[in-house]
DSSP file (Angstrom, degrees, kcal/mol; ACC not computed):
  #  RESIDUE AA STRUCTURE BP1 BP2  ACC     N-H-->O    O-->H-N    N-H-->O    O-->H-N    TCO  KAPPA ALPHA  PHI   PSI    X-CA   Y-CA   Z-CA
    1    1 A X              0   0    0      0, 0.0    16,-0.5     0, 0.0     2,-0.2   0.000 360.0 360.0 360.0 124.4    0.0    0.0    0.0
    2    2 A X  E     -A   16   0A   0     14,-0.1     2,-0.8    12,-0.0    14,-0.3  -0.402 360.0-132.8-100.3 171.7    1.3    3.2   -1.2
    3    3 A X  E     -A   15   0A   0     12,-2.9    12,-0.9    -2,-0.2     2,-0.3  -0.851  13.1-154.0-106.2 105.8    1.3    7.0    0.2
    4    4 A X  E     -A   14   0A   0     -2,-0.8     2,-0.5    10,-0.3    10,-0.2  -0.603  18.9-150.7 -68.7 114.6    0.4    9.5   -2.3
    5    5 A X    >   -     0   0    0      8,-1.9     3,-2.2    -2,-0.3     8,-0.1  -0.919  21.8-101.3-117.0 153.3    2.2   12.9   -1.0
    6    6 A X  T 3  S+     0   0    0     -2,-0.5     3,-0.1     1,-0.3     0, 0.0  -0.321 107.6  19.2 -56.2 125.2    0.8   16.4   -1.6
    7    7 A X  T 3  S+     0   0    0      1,-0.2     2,-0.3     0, 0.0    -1,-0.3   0.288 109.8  94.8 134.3  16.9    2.5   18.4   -4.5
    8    8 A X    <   -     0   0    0     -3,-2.2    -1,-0.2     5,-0.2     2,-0.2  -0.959  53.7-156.6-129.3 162.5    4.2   14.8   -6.4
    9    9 A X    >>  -     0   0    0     -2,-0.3     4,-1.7    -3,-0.1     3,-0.8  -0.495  39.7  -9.8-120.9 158.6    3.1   13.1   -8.6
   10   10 A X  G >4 S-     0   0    0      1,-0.2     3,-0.6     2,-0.2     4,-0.2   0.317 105.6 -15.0  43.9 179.1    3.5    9.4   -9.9
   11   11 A X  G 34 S+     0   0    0      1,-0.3    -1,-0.2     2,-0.2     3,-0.1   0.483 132.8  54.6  -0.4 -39.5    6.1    6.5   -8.8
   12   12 A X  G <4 S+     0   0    0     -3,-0.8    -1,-0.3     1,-0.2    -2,-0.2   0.956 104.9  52.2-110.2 -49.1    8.3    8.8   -7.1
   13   13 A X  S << S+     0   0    0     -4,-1.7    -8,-1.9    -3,-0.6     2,-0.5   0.260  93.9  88.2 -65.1  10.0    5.5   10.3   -4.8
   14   14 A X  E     +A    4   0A   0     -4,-0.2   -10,-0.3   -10,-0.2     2,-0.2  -0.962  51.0 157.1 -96.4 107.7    4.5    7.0   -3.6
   15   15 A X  E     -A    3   0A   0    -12,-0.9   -12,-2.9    -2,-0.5     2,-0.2  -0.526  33.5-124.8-120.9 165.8    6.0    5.7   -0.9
   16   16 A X  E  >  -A    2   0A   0    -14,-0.3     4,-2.9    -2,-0.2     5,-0.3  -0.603  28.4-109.4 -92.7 169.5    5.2    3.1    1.6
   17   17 A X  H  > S+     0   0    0    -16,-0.5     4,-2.4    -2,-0.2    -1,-0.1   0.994 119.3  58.2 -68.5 -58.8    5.1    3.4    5.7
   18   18 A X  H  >>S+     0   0    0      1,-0.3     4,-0.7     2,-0.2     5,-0.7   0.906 104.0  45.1 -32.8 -85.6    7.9    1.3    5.8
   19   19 A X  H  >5S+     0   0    0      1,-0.2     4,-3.4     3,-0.2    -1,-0.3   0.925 117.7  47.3 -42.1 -55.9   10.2    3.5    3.6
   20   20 A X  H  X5S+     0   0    0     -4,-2.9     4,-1.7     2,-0.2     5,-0.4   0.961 113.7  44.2 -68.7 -43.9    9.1    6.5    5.6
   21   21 A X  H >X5S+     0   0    0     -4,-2.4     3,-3.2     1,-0.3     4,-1.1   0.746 121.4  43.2 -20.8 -86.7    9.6    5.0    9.1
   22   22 A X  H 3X5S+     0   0    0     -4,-0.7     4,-1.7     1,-0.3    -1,-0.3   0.722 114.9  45.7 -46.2 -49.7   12.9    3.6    7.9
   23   23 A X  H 3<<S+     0   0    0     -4,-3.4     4,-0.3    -5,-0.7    -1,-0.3   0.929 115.1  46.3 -72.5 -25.7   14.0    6.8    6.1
   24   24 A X  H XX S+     0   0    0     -3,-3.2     4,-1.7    -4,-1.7     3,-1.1   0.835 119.0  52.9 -89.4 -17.5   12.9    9.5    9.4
   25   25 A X  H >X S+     0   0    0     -4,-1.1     4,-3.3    -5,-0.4     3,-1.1   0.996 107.3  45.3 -58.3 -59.4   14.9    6.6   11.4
   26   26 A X  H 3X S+     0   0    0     -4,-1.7     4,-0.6     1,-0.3    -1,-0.2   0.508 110.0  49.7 -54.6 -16.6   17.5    6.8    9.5
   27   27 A X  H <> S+     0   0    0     -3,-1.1     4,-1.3    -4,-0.3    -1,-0.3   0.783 108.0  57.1-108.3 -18.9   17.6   10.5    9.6
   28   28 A X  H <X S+     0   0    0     -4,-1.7     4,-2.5    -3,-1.1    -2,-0.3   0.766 101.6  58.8 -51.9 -50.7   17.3   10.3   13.7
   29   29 A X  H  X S+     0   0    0     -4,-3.3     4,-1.0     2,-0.2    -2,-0.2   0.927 106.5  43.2 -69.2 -41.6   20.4    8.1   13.5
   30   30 A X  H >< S+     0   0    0     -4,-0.6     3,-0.5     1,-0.3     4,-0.2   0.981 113.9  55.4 -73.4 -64.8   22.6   11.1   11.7
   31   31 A X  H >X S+     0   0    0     -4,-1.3     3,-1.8     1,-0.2     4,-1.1   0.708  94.7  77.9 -23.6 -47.0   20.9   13.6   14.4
   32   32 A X  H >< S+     0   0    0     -4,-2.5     3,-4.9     1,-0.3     4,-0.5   0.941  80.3  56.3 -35.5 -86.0   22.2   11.3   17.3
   33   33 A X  G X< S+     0   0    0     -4,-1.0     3,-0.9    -3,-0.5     4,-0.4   0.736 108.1  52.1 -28.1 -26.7   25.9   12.2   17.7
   34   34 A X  G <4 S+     0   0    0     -3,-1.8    -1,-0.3     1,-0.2     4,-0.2   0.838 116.3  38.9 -85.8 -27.5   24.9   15.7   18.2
   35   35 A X  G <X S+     0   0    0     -3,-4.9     4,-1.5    -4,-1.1    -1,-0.2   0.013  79.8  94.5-112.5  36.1   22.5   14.9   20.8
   36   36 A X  H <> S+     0   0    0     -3,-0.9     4,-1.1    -4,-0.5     5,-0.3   0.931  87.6  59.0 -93.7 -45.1   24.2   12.1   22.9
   37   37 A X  H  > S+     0   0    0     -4,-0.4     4,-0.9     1,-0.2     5,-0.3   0.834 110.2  38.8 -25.8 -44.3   25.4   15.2   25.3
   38   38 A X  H >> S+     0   0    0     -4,-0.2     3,-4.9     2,-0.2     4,-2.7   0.988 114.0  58.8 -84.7 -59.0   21.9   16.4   26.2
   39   39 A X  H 3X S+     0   0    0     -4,-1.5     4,-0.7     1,-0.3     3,-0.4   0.645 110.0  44.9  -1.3 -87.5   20.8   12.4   26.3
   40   40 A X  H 3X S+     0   0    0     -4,-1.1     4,-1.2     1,-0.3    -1,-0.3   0.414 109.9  55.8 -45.6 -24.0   23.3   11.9   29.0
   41   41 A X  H <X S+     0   0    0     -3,-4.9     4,-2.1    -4,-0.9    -1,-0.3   0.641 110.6  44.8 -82.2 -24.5   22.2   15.1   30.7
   42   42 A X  H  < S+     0   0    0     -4,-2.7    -2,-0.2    -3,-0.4    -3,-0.2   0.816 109.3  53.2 -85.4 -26.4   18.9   14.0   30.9
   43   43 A X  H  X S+     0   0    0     -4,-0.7     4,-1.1    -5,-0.4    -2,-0.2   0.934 107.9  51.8 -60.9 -51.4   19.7   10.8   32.0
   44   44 A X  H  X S+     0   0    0     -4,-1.2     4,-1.0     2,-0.3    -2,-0.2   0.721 109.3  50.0 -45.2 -53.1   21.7   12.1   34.8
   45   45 A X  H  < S+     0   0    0     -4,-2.1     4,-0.4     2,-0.2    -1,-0.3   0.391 107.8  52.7 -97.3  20.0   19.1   14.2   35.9
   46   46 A X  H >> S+     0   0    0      2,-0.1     3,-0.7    -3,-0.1     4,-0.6   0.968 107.2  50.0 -59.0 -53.5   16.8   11.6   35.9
   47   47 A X  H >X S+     0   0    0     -4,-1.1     4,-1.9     1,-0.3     3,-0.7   0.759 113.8  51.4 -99.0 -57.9   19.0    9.5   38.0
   48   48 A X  H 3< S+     0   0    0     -4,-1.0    -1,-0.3     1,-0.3    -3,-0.2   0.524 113.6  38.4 -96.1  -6.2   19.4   12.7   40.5
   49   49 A X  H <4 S+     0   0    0     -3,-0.7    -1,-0.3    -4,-0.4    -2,-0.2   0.457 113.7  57.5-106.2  -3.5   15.9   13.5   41.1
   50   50 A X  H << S+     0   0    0     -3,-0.7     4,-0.3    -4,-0.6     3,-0.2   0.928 111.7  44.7 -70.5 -63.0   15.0    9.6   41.1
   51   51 A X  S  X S+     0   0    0     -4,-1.9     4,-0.7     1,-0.3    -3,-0.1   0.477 111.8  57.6 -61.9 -11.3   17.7    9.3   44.1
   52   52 A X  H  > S+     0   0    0     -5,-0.2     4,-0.8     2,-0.1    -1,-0.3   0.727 109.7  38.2 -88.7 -35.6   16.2   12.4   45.7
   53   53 A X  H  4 S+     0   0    0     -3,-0.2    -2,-0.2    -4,-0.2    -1,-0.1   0.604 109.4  61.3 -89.6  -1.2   13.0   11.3   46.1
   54   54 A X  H >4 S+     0   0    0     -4,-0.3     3,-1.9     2,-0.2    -3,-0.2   0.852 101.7  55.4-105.9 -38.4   14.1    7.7   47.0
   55   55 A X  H 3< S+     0   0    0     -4,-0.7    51,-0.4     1,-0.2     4,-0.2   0.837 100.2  61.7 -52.7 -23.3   16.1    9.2   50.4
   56   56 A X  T 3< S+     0   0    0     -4,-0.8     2,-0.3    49,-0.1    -1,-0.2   0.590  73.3 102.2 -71.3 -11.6   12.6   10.9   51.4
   57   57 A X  S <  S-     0   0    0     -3,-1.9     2,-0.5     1,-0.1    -3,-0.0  -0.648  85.6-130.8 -75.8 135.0   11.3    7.4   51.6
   58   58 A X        -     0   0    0     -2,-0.3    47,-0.2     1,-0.1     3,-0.2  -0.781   6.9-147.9-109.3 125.3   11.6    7.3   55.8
   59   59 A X  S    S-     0   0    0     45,-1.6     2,-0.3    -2,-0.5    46,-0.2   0.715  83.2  -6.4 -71.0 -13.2   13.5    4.0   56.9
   60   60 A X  E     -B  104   0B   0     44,-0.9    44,-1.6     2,-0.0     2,-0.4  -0.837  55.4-167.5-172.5 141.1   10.9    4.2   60.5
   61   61 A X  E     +B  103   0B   0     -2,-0.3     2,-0.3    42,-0.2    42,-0.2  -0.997  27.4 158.0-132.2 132.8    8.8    6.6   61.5
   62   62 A X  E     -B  102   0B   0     40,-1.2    40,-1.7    -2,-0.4    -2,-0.0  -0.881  44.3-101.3-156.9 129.6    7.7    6.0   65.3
   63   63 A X  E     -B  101   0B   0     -2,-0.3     2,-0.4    38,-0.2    38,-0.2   0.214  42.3-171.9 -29.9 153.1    6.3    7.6   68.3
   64   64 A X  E     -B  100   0B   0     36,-2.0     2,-0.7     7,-0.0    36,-0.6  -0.997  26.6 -98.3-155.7 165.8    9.0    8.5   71.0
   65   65 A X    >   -     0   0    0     -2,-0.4     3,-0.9     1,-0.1     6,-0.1  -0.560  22.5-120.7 -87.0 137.9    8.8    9.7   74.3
   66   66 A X  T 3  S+     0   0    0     -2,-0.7     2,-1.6     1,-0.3    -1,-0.1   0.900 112.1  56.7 -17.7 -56.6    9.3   13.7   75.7
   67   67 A X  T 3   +     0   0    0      4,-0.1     2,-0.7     5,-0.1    -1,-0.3  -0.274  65.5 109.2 -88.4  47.0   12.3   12.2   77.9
   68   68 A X  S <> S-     0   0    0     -2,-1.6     4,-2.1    -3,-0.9     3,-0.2  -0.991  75.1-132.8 -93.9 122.5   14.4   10.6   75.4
   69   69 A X  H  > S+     0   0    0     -2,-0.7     4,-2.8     1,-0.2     5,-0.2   0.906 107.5  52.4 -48.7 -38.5   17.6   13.4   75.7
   70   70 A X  H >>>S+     0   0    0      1,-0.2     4,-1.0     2,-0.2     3,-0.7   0.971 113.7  51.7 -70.8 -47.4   18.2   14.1   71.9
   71   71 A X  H 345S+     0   0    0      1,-0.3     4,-0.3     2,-0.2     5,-0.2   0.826 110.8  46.6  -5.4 -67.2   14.1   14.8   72.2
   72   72 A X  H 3<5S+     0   0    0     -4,-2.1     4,-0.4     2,-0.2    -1,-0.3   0.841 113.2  46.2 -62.9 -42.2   14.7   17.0   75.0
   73   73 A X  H XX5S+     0   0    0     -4,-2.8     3,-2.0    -3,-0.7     4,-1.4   0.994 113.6  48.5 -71.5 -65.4   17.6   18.9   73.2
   74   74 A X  H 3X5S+     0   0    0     -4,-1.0     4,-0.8     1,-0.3    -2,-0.2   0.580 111.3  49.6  -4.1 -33.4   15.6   19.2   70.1
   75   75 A X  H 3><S+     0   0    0     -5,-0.5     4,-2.1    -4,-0.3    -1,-0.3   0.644 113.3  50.6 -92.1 -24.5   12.3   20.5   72.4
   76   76 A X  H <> S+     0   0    0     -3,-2.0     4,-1.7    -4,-0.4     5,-0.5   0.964 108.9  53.1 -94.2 -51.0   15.0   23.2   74.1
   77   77 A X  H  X S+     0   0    0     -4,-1.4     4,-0.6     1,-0.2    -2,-0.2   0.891 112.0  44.3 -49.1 -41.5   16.2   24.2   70.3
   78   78 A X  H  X S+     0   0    0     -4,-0.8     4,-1.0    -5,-0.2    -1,-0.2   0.865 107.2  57.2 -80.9 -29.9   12.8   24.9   69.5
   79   79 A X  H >X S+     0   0    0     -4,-2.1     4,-4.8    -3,-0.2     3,-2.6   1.000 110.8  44.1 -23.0 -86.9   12.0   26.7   72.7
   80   80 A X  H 3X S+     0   0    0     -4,-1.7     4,-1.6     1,-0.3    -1,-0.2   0.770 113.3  51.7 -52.9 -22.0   14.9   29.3   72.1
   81   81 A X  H 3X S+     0   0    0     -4,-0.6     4,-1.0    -5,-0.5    -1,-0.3   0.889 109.5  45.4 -81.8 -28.3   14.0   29.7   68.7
   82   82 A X  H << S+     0   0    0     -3,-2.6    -2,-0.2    -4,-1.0    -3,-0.1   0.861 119.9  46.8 -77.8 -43.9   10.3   30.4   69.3
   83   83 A X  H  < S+     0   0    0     -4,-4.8    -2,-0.2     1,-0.2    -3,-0.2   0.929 105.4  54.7 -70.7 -42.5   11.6   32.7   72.0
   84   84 A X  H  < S+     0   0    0     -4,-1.6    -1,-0.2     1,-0.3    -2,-0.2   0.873 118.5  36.8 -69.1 -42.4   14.5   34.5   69.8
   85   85 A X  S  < S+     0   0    0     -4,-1.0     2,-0.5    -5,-0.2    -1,-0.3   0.175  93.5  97.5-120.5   2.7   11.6   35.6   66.9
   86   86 A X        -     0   0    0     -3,-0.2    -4,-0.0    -5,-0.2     0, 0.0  -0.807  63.5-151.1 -87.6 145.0    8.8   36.2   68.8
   87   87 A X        +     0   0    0     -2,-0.5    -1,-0.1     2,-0.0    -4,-0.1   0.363  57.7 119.3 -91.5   6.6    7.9   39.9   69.8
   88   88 A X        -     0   0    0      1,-0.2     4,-0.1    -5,-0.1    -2,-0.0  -0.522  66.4-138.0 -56.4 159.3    6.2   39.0   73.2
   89   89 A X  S    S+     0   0    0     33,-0.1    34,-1.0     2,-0.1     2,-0.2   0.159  84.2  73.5 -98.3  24.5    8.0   40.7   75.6
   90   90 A X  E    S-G  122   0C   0     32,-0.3     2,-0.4    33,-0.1    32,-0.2  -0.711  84.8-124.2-125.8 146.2    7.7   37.5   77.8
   91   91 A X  E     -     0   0C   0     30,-0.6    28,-1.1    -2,-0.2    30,-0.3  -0.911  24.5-135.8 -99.3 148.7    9.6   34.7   77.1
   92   92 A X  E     -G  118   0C   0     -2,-0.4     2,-0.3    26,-0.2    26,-0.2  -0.233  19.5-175.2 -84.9 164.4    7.3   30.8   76.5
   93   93 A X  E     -G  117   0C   0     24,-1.1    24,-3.2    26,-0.0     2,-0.7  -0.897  35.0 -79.2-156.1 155.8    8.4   27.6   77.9
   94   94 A X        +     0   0    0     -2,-0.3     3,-0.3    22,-0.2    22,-0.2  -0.492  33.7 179.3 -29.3  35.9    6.8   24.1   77.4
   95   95 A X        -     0   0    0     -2,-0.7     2,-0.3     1,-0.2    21,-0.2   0.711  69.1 -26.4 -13.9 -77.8    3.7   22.9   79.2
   96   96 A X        -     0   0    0     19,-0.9     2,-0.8   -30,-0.0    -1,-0.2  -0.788  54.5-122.6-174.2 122.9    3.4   19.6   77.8
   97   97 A X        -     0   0    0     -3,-0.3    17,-0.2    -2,-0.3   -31,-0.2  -0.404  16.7-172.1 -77.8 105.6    4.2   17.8   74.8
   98   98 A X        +     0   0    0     -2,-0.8     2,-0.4    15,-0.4    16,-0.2   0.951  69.6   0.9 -57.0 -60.3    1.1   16.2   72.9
   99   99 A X  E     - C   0 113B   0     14,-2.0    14,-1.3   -34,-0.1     2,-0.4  -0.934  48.9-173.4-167.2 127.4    3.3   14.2   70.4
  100  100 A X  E     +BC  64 112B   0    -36,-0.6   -36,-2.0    -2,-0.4     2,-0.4  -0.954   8.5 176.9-116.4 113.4    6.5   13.3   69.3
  101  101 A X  E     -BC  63 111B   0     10,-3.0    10,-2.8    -2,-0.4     2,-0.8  -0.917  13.8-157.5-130.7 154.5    7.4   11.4   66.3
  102  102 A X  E     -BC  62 110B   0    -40,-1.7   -40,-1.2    -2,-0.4     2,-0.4  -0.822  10.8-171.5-111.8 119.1   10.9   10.7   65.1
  103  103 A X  E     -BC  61 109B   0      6,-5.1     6,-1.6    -2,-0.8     2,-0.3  -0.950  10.9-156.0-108.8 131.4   11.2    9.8   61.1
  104  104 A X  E     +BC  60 108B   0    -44,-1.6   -45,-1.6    -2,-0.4   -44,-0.9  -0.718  32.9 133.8-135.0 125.9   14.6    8.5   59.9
  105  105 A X  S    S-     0   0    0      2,-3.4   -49,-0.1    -2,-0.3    -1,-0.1  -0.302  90.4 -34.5-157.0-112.8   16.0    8.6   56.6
  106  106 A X  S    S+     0   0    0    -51,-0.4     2,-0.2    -2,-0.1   -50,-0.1   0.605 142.3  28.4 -61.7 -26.3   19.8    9.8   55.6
  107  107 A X  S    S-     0   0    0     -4,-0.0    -2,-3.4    42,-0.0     2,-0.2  -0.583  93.4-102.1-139.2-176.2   18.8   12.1   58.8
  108  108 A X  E     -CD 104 148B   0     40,-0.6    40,-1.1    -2,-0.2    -4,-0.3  -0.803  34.3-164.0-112.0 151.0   16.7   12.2   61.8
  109  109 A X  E     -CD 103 147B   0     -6,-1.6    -6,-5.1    -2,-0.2     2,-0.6  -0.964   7.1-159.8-116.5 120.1   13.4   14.0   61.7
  110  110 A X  E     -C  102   0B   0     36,-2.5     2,-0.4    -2,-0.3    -8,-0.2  -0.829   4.3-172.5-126.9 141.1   11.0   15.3   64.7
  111  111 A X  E     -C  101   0B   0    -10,-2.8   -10,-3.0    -2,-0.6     2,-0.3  -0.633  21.3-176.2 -77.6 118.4    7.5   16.1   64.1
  112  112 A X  E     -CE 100 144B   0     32,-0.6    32,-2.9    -2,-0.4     2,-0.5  -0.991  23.9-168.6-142.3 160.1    6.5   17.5   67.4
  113  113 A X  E     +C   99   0B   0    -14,-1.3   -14,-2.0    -2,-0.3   -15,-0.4  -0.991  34.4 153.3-148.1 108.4    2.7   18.8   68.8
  114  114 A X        -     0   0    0     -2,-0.5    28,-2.4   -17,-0.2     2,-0.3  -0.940  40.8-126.1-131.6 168.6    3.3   20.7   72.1
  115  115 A X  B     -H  141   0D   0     -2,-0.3   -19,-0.9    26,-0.2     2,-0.2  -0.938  21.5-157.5-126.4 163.4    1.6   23.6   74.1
  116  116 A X        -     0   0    0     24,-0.6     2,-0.3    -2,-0.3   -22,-0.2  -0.750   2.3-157.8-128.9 156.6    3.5   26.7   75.2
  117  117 A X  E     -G   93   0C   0    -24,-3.2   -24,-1.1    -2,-0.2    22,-0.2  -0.988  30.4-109.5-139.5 153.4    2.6   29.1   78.1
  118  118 A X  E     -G   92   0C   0     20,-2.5    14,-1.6    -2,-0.3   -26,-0.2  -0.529  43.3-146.9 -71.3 141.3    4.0   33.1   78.3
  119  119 A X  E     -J  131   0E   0    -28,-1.1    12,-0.2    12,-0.3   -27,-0.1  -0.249  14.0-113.8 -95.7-178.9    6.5   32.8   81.2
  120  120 A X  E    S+     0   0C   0     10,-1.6     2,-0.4    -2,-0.1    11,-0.1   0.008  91.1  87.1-103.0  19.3    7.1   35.8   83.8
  121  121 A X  E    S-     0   0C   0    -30,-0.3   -30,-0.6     9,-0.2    -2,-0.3  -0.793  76.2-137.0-102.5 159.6   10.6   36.4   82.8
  122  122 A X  E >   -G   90   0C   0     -2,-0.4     3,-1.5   -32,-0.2   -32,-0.3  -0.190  43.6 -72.5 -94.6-161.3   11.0   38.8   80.0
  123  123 A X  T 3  S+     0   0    0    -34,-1.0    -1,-0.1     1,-0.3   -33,-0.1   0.822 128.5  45.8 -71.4 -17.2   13.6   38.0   77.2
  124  124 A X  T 3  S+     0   0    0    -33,-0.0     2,-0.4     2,-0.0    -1,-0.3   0.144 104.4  81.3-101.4  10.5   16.8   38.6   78.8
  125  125 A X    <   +     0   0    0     -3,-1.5   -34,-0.1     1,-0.1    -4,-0.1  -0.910  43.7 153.3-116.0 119.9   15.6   36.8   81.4
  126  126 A X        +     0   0    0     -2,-0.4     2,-0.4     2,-0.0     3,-0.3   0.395  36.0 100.1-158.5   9.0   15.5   32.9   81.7
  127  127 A X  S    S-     0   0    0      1,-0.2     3,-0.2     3,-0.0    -1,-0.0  -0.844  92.1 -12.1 -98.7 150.3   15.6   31.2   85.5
  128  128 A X  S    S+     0   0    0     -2,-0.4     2,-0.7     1,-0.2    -1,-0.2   0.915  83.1 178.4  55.1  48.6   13.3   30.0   87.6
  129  129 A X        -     0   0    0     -3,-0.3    -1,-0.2    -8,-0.0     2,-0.1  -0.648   8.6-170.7 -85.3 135.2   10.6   31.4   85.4
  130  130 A X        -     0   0    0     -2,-0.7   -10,-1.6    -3,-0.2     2,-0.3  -0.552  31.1 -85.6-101.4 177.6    6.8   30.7   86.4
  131  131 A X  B     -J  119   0E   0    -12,-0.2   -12,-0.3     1,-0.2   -11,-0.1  -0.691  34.8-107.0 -81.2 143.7    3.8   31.5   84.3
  132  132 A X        -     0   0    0    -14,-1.6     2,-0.3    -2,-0.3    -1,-0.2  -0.207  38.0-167.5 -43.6 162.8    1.9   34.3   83.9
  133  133 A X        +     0   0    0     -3,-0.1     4,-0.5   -14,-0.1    -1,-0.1  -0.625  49.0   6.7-116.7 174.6   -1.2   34.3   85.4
  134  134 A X  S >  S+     0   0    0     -2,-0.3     3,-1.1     2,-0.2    -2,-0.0   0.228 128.2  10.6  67.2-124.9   -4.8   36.5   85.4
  135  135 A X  T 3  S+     0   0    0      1,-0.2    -1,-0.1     3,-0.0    -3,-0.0   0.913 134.0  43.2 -28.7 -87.4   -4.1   39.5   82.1
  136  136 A X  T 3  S+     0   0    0     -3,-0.0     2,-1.3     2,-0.0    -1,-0.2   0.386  79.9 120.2 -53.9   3.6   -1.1   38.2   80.7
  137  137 A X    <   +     0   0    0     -3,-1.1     2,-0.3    -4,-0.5   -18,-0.1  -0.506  31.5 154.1 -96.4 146.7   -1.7   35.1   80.5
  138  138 A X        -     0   0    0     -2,-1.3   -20,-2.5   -20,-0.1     2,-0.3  -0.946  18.6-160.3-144.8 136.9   -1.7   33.2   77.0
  139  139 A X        -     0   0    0     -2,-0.3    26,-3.4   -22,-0.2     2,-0.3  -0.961   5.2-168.9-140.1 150.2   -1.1   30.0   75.8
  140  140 A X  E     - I   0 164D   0     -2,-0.3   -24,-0.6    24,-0.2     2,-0.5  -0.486  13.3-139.1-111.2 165.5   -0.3   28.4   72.6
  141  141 A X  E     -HI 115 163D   0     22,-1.1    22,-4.0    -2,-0.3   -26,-0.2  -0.937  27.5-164.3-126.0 146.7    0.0   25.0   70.6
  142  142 A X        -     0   0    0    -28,-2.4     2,-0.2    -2,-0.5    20,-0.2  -0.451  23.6-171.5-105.5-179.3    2.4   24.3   68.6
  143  143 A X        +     0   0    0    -30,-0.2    18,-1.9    -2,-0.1     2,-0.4  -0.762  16.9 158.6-153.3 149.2    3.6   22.2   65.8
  144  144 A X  B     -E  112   0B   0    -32,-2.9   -32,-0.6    -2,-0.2     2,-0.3  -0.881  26.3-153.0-164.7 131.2    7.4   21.9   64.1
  145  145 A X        -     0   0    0     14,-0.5    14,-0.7    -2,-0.4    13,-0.4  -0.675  24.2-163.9-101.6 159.3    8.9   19.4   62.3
  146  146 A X        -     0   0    0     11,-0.3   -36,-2.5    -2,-0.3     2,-0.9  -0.985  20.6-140.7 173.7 111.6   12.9   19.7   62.7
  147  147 A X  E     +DF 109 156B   0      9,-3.7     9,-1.3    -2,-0.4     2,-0.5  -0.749  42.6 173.4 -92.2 122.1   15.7   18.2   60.7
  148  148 A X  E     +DF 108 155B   0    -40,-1.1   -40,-0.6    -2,-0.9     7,-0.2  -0.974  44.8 178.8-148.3 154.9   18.3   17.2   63.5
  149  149 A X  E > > + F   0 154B   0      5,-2.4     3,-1.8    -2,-0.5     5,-1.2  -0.548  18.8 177.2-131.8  67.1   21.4   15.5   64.0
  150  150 A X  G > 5S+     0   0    0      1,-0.3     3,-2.8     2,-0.2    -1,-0.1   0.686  71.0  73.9 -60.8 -23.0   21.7   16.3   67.9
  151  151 A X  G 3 5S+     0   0    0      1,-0.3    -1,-0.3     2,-0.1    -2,-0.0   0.985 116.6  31.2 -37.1 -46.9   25.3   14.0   68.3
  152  152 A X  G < 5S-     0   0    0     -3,-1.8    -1,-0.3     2,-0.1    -2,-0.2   0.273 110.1-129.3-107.4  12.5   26.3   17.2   66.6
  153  153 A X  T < 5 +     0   0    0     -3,-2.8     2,-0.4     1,-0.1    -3,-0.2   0.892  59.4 137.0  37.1  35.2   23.9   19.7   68.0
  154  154 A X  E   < +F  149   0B   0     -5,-1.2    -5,-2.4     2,-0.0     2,-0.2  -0.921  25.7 173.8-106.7 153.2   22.7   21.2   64.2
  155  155 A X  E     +F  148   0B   0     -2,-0.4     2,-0.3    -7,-0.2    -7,-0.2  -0.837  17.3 178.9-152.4 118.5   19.2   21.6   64.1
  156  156 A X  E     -F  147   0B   0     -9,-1.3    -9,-3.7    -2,-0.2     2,-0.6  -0.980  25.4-134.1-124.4 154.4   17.0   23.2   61.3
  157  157 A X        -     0   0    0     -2,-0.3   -11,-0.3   -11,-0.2     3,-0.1  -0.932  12.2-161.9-116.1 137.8   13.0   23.4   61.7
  158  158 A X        -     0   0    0     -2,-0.6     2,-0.3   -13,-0.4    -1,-0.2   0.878  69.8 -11.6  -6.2 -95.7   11.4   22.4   58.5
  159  159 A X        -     0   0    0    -14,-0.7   -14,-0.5     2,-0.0     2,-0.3  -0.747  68.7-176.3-130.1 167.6    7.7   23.8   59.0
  160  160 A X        -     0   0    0     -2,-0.3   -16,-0.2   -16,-0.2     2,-0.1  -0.948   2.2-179.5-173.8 153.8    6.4   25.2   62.3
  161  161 A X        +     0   0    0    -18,-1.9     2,-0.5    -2,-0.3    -2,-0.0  -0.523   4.8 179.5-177.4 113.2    2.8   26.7   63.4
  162  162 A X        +     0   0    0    -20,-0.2     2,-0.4    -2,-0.1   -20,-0.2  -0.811   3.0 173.0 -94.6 129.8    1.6   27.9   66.2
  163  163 A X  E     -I  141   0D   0    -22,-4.0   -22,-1.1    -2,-0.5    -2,-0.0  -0.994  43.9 -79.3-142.6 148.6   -1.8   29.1   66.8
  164  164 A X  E      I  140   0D   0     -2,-0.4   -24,-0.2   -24,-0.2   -22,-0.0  -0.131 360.0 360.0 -68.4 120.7   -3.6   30.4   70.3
  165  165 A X              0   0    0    -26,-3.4   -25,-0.1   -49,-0.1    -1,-0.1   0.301 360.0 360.0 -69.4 360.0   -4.8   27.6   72.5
């Protein structure tokens, strides 16, 4: 079965599928060498956004308790952090931590659910602080997920959101 193409005429404007396949393969093949660079770049960043997404797969994710110490340093980094960028003129402390879960992958992650209450020391201020009471007093919940490697004390938080309890 032949192909009739627009503006020829006869024998020489009939062709079959087979002769075109073959000839735009054929014409692909010359095109190659120019394009095996970008191939290989494309491959590559296949390869690097395959291997990015396959380290986010978390090797356990599990509840853990308040009192495990890297926990605890990790809950004291987020303190001071909450405290550094807040404008109260009071600094917050912990109440009591709703949920902690720790997810593992290349790194450690914790996902943590706590409530906060405004202390009676002010920002430069940090012993033996109590809560406000009566006027001032406010509390919040939190949540902040937190890439840490506490052996080494780095910590950066992820997401965070607090909103008035």
């Amino acid at each position: 079965m032949g192909l009739n193409l627009p503006g020829q005429s006869g024998s020489l404007g009939t062709r079959t599928w087979r002769e075109l396949f073959l000839g735009s393969l054929s014409c692909r093949a010359m095109a190659r060498p120019r394009q095996a660079p970008q191939l290989l770049l494309a491959i590559l960043v296949a390869l690097v956004a395959f291997t990015y997404q396959a380290k986010k797969t978390f090797i356990s994710v599990h509840e853990v308790a308040a009192s495990v110490p890297y926990v605890v340093a990790t809950l004291e980094y987020v303190t001071n952090e909450f405290n550094q960028e807040s404008d109260d003129k009071y600094n917050f402390r912990i109440v009591r931590v709703l949920k902690v879960k720790k997810l593992i992958t290349d790194h450690m992650e914790y996902h943590m659910n706590f409530e906060m209450r405004r202390t009676t020391c002010q920002r430069l201020e940090a012993n033996n602080c109590s809560f406000q009471e009566g006027e001032l007093y406010k509390q919040i919940e939190c949540f902040y997920s937190v890439f840490a490697v506490p052996w080494f004390e780095k910590y950066k938080t992820l997401r965070k959101n607090c909103t008035n309890g």
